[in-house]
VOKOL-412005 format. One record per atom (N, C-alpha, C): x, y, z; residue in one letter. Coordinates in steps of 0.05 Angstrom, whole numbers, padded with zeros to 5 digits, always signed. Example, Ala and Ser with C-alpha at 12.3 -4.5 7.8 and 13.67 -1.06 7.14 Angstrom:
// residues 2
+00264-00114+00156A/+00246-00090+00156A/+00264-00066+00156A/+00257-00045+00142S/+00273-00021+00143S/+00258+00001+00157S/
***
This chain:
// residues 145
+00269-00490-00778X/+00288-00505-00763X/+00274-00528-00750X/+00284-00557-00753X/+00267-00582-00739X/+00292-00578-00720X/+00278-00600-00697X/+00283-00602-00670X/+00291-00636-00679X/+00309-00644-00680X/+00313-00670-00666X/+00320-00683-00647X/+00305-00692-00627X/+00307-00713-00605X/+00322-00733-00601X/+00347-00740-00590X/+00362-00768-00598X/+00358-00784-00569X/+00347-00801-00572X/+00340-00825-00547X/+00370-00821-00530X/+00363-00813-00503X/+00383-00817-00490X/+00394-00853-00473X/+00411-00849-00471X/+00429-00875-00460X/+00411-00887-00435X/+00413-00915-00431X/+00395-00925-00411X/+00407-00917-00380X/+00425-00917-00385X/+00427-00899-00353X/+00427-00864-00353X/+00415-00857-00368X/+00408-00834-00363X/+00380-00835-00359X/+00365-00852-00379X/+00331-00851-00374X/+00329-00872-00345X/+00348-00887-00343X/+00344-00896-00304X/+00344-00872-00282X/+00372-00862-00289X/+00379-00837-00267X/+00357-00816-00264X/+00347-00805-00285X/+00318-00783-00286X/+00298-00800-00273X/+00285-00823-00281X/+00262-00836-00267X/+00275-00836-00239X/+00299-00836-00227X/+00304-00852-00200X/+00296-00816-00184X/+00313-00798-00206X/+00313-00763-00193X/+00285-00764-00193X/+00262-00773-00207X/+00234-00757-00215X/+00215-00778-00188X/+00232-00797-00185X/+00217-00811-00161X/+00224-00801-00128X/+00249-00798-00132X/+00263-00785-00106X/+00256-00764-00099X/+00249-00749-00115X/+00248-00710-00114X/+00237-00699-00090X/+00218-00724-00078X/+00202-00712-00051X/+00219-00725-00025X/+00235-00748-00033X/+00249-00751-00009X/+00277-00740-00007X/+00290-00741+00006X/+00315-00733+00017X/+00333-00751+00024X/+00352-00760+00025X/+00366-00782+00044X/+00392-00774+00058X/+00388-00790+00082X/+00414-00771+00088X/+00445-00788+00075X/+00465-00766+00077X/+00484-00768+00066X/+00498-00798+00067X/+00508-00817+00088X/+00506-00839+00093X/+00492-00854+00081X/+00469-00848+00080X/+00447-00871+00071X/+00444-00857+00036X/+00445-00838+00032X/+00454-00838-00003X/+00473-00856-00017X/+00501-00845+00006X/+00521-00866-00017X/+00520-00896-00019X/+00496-00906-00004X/+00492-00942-00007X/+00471-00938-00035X/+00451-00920-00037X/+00427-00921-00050X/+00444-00920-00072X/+00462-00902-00080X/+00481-00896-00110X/+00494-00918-00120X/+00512-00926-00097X/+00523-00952-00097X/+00502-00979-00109X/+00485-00976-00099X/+00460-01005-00106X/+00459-00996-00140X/+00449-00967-00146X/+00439-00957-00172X/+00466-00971-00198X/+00479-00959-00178X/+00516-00961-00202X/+00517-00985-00213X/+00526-01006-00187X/+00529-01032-00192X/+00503-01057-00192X/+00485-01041-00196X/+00460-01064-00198X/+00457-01081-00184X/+00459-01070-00150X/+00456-01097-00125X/+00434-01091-00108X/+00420-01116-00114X/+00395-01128-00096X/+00400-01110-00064X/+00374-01096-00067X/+00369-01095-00030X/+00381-01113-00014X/+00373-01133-00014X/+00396-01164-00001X/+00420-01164-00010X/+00432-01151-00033X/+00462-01149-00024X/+00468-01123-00019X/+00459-01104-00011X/+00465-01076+00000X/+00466-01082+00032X/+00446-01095+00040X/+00452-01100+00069X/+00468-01124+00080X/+00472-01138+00056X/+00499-01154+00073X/+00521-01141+00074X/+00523-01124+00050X/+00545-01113+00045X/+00551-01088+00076X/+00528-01080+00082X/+00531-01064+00104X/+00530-01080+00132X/+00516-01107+00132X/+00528-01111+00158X/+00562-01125+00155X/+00573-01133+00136X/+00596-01139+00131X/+00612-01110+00143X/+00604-01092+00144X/+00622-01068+00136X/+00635-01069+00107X/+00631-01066+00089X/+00636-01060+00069X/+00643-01027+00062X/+00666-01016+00045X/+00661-00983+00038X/+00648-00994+00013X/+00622-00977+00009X/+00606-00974-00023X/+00632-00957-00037X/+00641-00937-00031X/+00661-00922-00052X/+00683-00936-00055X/+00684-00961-00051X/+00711-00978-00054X/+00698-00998-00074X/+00671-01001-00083X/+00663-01021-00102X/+00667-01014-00127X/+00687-00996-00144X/+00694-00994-00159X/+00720-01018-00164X/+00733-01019-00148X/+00753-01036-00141X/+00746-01060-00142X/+00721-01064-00125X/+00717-01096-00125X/+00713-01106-00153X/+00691-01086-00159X/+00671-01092-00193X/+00684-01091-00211X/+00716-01098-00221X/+00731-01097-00234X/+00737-01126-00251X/+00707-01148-00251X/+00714-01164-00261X/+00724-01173-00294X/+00712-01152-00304X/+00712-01153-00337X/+00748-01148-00347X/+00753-01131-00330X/+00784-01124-00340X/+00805-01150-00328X/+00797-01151-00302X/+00807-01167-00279X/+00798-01197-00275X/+00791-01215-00305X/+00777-01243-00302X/+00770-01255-00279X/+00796-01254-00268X/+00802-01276-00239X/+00785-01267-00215X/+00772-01235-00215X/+00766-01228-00201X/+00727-01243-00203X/+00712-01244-00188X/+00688-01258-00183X/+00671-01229-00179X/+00641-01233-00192X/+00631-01209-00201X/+00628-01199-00174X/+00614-01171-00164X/+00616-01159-00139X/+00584-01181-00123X/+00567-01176-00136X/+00542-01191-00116X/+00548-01216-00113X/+00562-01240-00128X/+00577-01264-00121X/+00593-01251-00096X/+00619-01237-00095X/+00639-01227-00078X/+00618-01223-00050X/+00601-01208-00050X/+00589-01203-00028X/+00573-01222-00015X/+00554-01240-00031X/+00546-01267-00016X/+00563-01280-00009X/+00591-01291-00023X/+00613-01307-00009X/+00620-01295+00017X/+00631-01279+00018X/+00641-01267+00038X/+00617-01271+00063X/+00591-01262+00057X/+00561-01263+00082X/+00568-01286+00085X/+00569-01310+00068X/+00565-01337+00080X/+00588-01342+00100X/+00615-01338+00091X/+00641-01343+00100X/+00632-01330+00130X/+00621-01314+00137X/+00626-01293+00159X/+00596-01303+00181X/+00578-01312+00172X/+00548-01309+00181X/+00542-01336+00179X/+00552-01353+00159X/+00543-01380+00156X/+00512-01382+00140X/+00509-01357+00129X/+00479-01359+00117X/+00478-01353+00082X/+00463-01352+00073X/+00459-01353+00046X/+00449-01309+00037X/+00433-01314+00061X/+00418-01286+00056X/+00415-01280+00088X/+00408-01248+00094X/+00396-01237+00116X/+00366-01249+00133X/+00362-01251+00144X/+00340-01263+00151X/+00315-01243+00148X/+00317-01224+00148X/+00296-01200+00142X/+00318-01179+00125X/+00302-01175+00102X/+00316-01154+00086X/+00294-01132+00084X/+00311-01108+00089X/+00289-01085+00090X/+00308-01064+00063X/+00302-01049+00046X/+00315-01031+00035X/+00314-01007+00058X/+00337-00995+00040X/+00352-00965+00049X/+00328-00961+00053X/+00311-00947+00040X/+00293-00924+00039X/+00272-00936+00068X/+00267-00958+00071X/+00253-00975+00090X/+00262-00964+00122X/+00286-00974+00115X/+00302-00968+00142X/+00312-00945+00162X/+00312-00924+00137X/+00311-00896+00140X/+00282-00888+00155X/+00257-00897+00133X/+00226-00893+00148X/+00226-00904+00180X/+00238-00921+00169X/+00224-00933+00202X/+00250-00918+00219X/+00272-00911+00227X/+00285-00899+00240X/+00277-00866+00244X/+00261-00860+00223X/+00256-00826+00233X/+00234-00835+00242X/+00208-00847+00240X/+00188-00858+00247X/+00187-00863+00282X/+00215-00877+00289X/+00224-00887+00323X/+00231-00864+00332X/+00245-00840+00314X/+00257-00816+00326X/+00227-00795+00331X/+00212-00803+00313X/+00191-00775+00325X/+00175-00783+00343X/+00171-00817+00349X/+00159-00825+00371X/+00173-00816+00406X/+00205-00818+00402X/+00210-00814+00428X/+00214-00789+00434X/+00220-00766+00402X/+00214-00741+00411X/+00190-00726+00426X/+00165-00746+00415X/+00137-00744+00426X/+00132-00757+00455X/+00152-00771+00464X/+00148-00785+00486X/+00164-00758+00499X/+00183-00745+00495X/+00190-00724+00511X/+00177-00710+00516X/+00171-00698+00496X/+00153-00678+00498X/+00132-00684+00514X/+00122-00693+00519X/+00094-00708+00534X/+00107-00708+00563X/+00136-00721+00570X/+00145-00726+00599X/+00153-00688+00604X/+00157-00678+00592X/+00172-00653+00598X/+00136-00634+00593X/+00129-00635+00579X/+00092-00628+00588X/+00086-00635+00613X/+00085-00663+00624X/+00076-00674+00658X/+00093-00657+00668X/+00118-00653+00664X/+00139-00640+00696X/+00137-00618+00693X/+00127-00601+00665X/+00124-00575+00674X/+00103-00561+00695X/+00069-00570+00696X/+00054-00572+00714X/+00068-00571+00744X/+00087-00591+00747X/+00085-00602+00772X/+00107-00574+00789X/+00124-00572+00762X/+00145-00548+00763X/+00131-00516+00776X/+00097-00516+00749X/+00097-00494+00769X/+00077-00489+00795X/+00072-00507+00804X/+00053-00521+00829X/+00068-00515+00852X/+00099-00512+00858X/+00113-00509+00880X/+00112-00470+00880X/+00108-00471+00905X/+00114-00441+00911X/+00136-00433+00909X/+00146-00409+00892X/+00164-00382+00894X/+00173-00372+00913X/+00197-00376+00926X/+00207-00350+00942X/+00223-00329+00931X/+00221-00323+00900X/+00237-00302+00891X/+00224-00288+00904X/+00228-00278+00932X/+00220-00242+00940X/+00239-00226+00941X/+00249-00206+00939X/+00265-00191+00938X/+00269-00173+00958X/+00289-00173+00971X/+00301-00166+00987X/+00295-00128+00993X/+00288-00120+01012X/+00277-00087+01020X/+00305-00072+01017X/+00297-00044+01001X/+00322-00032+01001X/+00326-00024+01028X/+00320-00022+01045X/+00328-00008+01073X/+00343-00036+01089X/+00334-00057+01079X/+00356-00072+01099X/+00385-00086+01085X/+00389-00075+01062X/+00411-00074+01047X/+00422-00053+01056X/+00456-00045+01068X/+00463-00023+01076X/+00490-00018+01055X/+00494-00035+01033X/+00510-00019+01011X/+00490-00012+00989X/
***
């Protein structure tokens, strides 16, 4: 019995490289459905974050990206720069960072100020137990119930 192999479709050999690259990170749920959204519709880091400071819903870009059926309609990364400019007066973001970027550097700020706690709540514990105790407890003989 031969084995034959049939080349799979280019978005399947994308999707496995993106799974075989991802596999060690995680993202959170929010910040997935932009990353899927970029994969789907093939939009530039710089249009994922206009599209997010626009407020944009990514699960509504099915709708937008409807130009092929829908002529009149203007492709989605055109749709999304018009709109940035209309709204911002700019062409592009002035610093574009990707998802994955933005995520690092936000858990990155989160374990710094958890470390800054930790450190302030380390100093006040010391100082916490430096004050003297008056838990003494009261003599059964001068309790009369």
């Amino acid at each position: 019995m031969k084995i034959v192999l049939l080349p799979l479709p280019r978005a399947t050999k994308i999707r496995a490289i993106k799974i075989i690259k991802m596999a060690g990170k995680k993202l959170l749920p929010k910040f997935q459905v932009w990353a899927d959204a970029r994969e789907k519709f093939r939009l530039s880091h710089a249009q994922v974050q206009m599209a997010r400071e626009l407020g944009l819903n990514p699960k509504k870009f099915g709708s937008l990206a409807n130009s092929r059926q829908e002529p009149w309609k203007v492709p989605l990364p055109e749709y999304i720069g018009q709109l940035y400019f209309k709204h911002f007066g700019k062409e592009r973001p002035d610093e574009v960072t990707s998802i994955e970027d933005r995520l690092a550097k936000q858990q990155k700020k989160n374990q710094e100020r958890k470390a800054r706690k930790q450190a302030a709540a380390g100093d006040a514990n010391p100082e916490d137990d430096a004050e003297p105790e008056d838990d003494a407890e009261p003599e059964d003989d001068a309790n009369p119930f």
